[in-house]
C-alpha positions as CSV (number, residue, x, y, z in Angstrom):
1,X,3.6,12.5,4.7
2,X,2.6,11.0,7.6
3,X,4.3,7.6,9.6
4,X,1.8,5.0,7.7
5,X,2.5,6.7,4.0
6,X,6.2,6.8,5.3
7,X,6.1,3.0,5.8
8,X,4.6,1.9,2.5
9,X,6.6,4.4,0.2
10,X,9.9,2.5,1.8
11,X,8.5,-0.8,1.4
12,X,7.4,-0.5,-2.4
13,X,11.3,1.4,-2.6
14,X,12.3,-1.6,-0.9
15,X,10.9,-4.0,-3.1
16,X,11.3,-2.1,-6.4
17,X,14.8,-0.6,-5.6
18,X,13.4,2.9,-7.3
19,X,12.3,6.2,-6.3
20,X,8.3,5.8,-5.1
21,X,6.3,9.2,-3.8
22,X,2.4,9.1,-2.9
23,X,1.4,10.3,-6.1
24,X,2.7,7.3,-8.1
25,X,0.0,5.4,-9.6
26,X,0.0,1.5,-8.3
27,X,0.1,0.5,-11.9
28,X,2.8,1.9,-13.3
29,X,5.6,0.7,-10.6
30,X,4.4,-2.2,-11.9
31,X,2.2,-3.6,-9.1
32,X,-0.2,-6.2,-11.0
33,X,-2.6,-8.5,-9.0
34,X,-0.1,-10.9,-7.9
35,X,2.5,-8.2,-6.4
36,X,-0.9,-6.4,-5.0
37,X,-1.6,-9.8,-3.0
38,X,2.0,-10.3,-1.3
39,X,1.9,-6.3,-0.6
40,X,-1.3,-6.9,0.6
41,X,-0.4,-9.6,2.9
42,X,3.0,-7.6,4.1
43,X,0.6,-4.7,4.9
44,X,-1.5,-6.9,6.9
45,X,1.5,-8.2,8.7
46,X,3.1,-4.9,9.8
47,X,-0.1,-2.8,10.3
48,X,-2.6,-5.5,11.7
49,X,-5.1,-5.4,10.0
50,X,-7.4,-7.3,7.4
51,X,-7.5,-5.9,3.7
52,X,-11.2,-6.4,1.6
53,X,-12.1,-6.2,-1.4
54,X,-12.0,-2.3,-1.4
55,X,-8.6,-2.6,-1.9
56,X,-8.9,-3.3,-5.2
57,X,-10.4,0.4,-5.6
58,X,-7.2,1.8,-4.5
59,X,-4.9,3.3,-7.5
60,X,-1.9,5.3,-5.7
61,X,0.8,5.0,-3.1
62,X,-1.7,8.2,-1.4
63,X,-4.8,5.9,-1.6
64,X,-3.0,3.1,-0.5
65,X,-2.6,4.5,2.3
66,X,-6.2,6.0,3.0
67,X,-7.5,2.4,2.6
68,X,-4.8,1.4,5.2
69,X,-5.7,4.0,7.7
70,X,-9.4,3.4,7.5
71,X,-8.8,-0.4,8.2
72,X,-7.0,0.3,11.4
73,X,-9.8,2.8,12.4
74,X,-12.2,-0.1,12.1
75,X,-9.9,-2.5,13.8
């Protein structure tokens, strides 16, 4: 796991106070559309980037962090 997927598996374990790895599905900690757009905005916040609409693609903690990684390559 590297630095960025560390970052967002503590702040989902933050904000769900449960056990989250890489593999979890978005979904099924419970993250709907609403809880996608404030972790959407926190991500922005802490990583500096911008988030599209690709993010809607993204299904796990893992691909999550892809997404995130390829934003800051194009910033």
């Amino acid at each position: 796991m590297d630095a960025i997927e560390q970052q967002i598996v503590q702040a989902l374990r933050d904000e769900l106070g449960r056990c989250v790895t890489p593999a979890d599905s978005l979904g099924r900690l419970g993250i709907d559309s609403l809880r996608m757009a404030e972790l959407a905005s926190g991500l922005e916040h802490r990583f500096g980037i911008r988030m599209d609409e690709e993010l809607l693609d993204v299904d796990t903690v893992a691909e999550l962090a892809d997404y995130v990684r390829r934003r800051m390559s194009d910033a």
